[in-house]
C-alpha positions in Angstrom: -73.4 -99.3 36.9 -73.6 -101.4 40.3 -70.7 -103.8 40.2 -72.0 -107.6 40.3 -70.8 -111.0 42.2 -71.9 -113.5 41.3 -74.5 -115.1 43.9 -74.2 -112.2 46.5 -77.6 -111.3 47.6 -78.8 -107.9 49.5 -81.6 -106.6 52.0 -81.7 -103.3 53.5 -82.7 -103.0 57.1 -84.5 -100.2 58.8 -83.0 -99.7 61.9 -83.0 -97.1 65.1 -79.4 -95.6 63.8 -80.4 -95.9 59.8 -80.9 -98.2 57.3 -78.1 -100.7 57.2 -77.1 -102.4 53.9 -76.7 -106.4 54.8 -75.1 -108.7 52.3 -74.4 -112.5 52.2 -73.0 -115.1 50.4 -73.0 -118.5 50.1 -69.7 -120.3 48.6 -70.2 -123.3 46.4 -66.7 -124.1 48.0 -64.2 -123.4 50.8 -62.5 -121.1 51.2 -65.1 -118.7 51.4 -65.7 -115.1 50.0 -63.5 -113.1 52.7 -65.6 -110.4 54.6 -63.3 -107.8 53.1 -64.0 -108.8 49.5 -68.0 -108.6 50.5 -67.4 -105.8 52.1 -65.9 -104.0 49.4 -69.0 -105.0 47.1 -70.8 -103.5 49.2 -69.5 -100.0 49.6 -69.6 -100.0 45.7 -72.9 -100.5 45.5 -74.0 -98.6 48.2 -71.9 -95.6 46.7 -72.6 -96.7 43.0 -68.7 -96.6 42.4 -66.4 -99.0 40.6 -65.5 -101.7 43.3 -61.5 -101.5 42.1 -62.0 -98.1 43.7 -62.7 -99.0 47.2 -59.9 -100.7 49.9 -60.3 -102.2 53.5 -58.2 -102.2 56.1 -58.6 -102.3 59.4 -58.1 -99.4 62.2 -56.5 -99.7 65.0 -59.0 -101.4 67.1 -59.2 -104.5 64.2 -62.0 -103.5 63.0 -62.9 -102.9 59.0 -62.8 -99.8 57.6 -61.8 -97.8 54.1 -58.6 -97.4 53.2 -59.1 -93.7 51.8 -62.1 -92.6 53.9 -61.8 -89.1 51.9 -63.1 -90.3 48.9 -66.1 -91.8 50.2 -69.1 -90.5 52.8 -68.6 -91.7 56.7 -69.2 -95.7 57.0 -69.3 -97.8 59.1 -68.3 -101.1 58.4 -68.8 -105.4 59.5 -67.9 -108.5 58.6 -68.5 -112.1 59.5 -68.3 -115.6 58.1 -69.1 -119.0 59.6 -69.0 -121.9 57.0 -69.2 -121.5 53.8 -72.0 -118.4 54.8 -70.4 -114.8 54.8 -72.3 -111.9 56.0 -71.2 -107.9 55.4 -73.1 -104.6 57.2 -72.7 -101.0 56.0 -74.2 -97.9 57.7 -73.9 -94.0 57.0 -73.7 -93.2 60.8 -76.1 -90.7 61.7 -73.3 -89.5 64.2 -69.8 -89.8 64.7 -70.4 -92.0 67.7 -72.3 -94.8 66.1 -70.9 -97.9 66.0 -72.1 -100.9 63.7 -70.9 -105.1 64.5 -72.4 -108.1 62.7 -72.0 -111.8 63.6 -72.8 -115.3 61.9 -72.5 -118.6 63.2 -74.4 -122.2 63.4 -73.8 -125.5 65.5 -74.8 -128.9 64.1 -75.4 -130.6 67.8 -76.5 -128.7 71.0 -74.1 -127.1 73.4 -72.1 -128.9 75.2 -72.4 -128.2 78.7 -68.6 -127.1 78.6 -69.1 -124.5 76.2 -72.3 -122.9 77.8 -69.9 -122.3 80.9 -67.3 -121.3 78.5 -69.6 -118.7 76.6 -72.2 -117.6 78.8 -72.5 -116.3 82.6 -74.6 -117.6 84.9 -77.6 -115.6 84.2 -77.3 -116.5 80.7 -76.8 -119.8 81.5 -80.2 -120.0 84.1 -82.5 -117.7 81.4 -81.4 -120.4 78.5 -82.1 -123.3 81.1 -85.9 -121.5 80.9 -86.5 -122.0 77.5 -88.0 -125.3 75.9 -85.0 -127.7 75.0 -85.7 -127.5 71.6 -85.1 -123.6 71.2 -82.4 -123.6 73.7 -79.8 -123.9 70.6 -80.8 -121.6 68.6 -81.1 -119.4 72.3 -77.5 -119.9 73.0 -76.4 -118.8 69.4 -78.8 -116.0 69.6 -76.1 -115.0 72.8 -73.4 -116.0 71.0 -73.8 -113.8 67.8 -75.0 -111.3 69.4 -72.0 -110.8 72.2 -69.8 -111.2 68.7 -71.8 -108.4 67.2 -70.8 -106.2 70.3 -67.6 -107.2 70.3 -66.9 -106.6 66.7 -68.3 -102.8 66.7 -66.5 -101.7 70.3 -63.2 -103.5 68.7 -63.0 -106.3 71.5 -61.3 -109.3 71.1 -64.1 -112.6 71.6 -62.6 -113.6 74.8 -63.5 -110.1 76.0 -66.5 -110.1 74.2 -67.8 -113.7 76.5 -66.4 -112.4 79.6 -67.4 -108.4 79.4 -70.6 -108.8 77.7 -74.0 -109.6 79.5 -77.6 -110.6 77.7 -80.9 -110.8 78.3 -83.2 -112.8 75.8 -86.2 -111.7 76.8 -88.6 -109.9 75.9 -86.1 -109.3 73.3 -82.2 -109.1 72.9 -80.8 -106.4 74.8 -77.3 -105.5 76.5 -77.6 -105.4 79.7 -73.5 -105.4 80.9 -70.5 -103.6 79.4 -67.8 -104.7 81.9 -68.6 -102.7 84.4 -71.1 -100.3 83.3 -74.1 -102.1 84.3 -76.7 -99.7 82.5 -75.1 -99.6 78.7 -77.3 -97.3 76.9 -78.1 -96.9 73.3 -77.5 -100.6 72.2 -79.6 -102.1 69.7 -79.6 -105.6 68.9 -81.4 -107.1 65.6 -81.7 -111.1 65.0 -81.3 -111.4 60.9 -82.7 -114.1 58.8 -80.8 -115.8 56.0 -83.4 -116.8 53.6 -82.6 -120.7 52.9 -79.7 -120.8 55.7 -79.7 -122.5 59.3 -77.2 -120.3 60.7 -78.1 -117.7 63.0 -77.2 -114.1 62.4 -77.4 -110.8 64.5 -76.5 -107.2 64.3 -75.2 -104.8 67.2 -75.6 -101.3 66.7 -74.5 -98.1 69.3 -76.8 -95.5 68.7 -77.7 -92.7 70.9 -80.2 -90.0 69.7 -79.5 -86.4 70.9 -81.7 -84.9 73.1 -84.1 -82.4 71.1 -83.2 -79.1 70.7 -84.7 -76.8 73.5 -86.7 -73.3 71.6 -84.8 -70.2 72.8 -85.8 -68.6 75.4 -88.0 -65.7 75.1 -87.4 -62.6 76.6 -89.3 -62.0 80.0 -92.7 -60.3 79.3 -92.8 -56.2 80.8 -95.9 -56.1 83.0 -98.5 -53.7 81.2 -99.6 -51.2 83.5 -103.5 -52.1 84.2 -106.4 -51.0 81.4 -108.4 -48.2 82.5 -111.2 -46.5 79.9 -110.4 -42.9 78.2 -112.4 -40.5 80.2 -111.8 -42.6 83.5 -109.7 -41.0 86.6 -106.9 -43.5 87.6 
């Protein structure tokens, strides 16, 4: 029996490293459901175990993960919360290297011009200046959440995270900076709607298929000597 909570709500997502099992809540009032509570809803009902069975705790890069990994398959776990709004991610990695981040956040007013050069760099900064003024908000906390989301699944801190990640919007999300690897492969960014919610939501996964296993190779054909017809001299 799936454990309940009361006005937790689910989706699964389809995405290039899996499906990924996305929670939220909404608290009636502060403070809200901690990520690691959601978090361990979630594992329980994505293992169909008793929730009083699973623990979180973080590794030693911050981020969440179970406390007795034996007992359960590989996860990979996020957490967020911005208001009274908290969000939860859990993936079966497909590989050990995958890596899984989730952010959440929403702004009442526009950016202030401060925390644009705060937040973004100056590419950011030009590429949200293109956009029409009344989707440049919810263009900056596109960048926001998803620099968070990237920063939550390598283990960064946020200032690193503003400083050491680089977007591009268009013609969809994509990393395009890690520091100073300036061709990060394998990320995959994916905008996530709150049904009923203004915030704005994104999750960051690492994902890197392996290349596809070459045939072995055959053994080097033996020349046939050429075909001549019984009865013929050679």
């Amino acid at each position: 029996m799936l454990p309940s909570l009361s006005g937790a709500r689910h989706r699964r997502l389809a995405t290039a490293a899996g499906p990924v099992d996305l929670w939220w809540h909404v608290s009636p009032q502060r403070p809200p459901l901690r990520g690691h509570a959601l978090l361990r809803h979630a594992v329980a009902a994505r293992c169909a175990r008793p929730a009083a069975e699973v623990g979180v705790v973080r590794d030693r890069l911050g981020r969440p993960a179970l406390a007795a990994p034996e007992r359960f398959p590989p996860l990979r776990l996020s957490a967020a919360h911005s208001g009274p709004v908290t969000v939860a991610a859990v993936l079966a990695p497909p590989d050990r290297g995958a890596l899984l981040g989730i952010d959440v956040e929403h702004l009442a007013a526009p950016p202030s011009a401060h925390l644009l050069e705060f937040a973004l760099s100056a590419a950011e900064r030009a590429a949200l200046a293109e956009l029409p003024p009344v989707l440049r908000k919810s263009g900056f906390l596109s960048l926001w959440t998803a620099k968070e989301a990237v920063a939550k699944a390598l283990g960064w801190p946020l200032l690193r995270a503003l400083v050491d990640v680089e977007l591009v919007l268009r013609p969809r999300p994509a990393v395009v900076r890690l520091g100073r690897d300036r061709a990060p492969l394998g990320w995959h960014l994916l905008p996530v709607h709150l049904p009923g919610r203004p915030h704005t939501a994104t999750l960051a996964l690492h994902h890197r298929p392996r290349p596809p296993r070459l045939p072995p190779h055959l053994p080097p054909r033996r020349e046939q000597p050429p075909w001549t017809s019984p009865g013929t001299s050679p």
